[in-house]
N, C-alpha and C positions, 0 to 999 in steps of 0.2 A: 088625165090622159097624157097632157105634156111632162109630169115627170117620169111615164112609163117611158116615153118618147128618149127623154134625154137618157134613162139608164141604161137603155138600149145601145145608145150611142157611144156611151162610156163604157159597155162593157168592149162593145166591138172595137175603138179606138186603144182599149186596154191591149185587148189581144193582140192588134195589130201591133202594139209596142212592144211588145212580150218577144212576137214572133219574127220582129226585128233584128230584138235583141239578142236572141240564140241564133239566130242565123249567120252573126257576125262575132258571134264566139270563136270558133276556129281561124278567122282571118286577126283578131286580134293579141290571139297567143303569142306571146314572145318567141319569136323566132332567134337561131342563133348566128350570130355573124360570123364573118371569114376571121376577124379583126378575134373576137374568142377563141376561135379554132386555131388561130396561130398564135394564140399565147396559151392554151392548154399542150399544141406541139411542144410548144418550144419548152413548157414546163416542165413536159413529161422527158424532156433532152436534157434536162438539169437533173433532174430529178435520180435518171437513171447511174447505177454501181459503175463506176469507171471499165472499159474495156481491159478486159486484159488475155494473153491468148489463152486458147481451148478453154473457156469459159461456155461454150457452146452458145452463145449469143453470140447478135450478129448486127452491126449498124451504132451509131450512138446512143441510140433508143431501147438496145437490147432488146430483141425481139429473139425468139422463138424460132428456131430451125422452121416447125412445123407449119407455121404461121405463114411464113413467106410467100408460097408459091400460091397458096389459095387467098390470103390480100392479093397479091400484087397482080392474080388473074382478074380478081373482080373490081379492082382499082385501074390498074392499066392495061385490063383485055388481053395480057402477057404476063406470062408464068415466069418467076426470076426465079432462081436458085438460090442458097443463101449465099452464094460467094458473089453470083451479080448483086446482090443486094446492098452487099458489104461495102460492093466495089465502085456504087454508082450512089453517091449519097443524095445527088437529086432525085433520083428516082425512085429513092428510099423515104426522102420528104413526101412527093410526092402522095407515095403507099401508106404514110403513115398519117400524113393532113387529110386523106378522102377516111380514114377507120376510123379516127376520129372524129372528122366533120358526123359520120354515121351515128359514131356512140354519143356524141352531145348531144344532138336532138331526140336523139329518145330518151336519156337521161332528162334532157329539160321536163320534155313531157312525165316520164314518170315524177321528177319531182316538183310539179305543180308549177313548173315556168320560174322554179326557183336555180338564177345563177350559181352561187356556190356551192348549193349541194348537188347541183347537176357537175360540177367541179369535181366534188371530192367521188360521186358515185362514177364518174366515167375512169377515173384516179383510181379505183378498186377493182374497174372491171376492167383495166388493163393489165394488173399487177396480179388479178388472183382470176381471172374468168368470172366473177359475181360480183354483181354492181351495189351490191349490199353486204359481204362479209368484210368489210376492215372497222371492227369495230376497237380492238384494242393489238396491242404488240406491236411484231415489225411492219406488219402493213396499215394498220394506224397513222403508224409517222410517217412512211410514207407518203399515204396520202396527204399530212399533213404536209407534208416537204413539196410535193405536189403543188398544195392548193398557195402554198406560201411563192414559190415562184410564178404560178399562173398572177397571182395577186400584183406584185410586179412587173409581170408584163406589160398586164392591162395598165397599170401606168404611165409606161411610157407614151 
């Protein structure tokens, strides 16, 4: 009778361990910091083709004519044009630390809480729109160029 007693005990003590334990799953996830997000910025500042004019890119980061007005409404609640954008490089950092802070944490997530492939996939899905096609050529090295200056950053 007492060891019905005790297995009962141990199953229920089990579960309670169990249902602990998942419950504190999602608070234990690797979150990513500002301290990441500003040296993925800053990578992706290195990283990018030298300005030059009528390249139709716009800012240090090379962005996308298209891009601008709908980042910069859903980052600063105010639609910039490409030439304010060109023109205001804080508020261009700004636009580009809030899409990024955005694309790292779901990269993290999609890759399993892992830092530098969440690196190299947020690295492809600024360069090509898919967070998964640089698998060889010019956006390959990229992203390696990418993941080699984020690498440095976080050094410092």
């Amino acid at each position: 009778m007492n060891f019905k007693l005790i297995r009962k005990a141990n199953l229920l003590l089990s579960g309670l361990i169990i249902s602990l334990g998942i419950s504190t799953l999602p608070a234990s996830a690797q979150q990513v910091s500002e301290t990441q997000v500003s040296a993925l910025v800053e990578a992706l500042r290195k990283a990018a083709p030298p300005n030059s004019k009528n390249d139709g890119m716009y800012s240090q980061w090379q962005i996308l004519p298209g891009n601008i007005p709908r980042w910069s409404k859903f980052c600063l609640k105010q639609e910039l044009t490409p030439q304010q954008f060109e023109a205001d490089t804080a508020k261009a950092r700004l636009v580009i630390t809030c899409i990024v802070r955005d694309t790292l944490r779901e990269e993290y997530k999609a890759s399993g809480n892992n830092e530098l492939v969440a690196v190299r996939r947020s690295a492809c899905w600024w360069m090509t729109g898919k967070s998964t096609a640089c698998t060889s050529g010019d956006t390959a090295t990229y992203v390696q160029k990418v993941l080699s200056f984020y690498q440095q950053e976080r050094t410092k």
